[in-house]
C-alpha positions in Angstrom: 4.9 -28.6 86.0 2.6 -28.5 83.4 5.6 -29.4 80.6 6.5 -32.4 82.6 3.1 -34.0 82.2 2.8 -33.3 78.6 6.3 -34.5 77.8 5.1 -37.5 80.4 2.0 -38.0 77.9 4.0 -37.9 75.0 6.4 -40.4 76.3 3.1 -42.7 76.8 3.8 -42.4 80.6 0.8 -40.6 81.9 -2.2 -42.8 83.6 -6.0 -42.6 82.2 -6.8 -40.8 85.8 -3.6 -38.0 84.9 -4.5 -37.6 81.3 -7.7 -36.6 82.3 -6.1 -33.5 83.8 -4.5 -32.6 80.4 -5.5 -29.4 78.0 -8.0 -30.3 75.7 -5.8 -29.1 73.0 -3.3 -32.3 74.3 -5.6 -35.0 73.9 -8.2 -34.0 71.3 -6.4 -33.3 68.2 -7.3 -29.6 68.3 -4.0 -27.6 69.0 -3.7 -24.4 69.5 -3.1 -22.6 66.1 0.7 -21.9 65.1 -0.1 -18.2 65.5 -1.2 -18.1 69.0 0.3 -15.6 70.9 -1.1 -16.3 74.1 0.7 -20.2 73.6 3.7 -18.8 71.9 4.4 -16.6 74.5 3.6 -19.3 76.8 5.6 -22.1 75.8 8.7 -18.9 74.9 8.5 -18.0 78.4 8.9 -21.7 79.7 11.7 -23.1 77.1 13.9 -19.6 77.5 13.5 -19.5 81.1 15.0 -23.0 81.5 17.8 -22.4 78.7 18.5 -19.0 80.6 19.4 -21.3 83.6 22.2 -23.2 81.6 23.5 -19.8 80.1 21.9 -21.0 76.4 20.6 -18.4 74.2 16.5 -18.2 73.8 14.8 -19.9 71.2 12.3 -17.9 68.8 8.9 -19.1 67.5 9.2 -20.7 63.8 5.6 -20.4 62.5 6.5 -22.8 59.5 8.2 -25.1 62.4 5.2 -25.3 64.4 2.8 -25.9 61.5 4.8 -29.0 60.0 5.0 -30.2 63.8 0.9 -30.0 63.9 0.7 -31.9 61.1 2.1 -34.8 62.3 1.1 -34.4 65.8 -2.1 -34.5 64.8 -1.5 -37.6 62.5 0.0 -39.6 66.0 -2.1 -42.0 67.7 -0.3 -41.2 71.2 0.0 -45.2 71.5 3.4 -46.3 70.5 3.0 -50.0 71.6 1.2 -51.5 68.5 
């Protein structure tokens, strides 16, 4: 559930009312750090569960991944219409 509203927000398709019930982190430019455990573990439990369903190997964390993906999250505006 809660992947489905941030991929919802990062498609643009998530109402003012619905973002407000987004992690801070989402909407204020102030991820977690690429060396959280608590969100790695979090997100590694969610990705690998759903691969496990389709018989897909799990993923492991990339620290270097994650950081370059901060970056430019945190460069994106969210508002892909202008």
């Amino acid at each position: 559930m809660k992947f489905s509203i941030i991929a919802a927000a990062l498609l643009g398709a998530v109402t003012p009312a619905a973002a407000a019930t987004l992690p801070s982190y989402i909407t204020a430019n102030n991820s977690p750090p690429p060396t959280d455990k608590a969100f790695i573990n979090e997100c590694m439990q969610k990705v690998n569960s759903i691969r496990g369903n389709y018989g897909t190997a799990p993923l492991e964390w990339s620290v270097e991944i994650a950081q370059v993906a901060l970056r430019k999250s945190n460069g994106c505006r969210l508002d892909h219409s202008v």
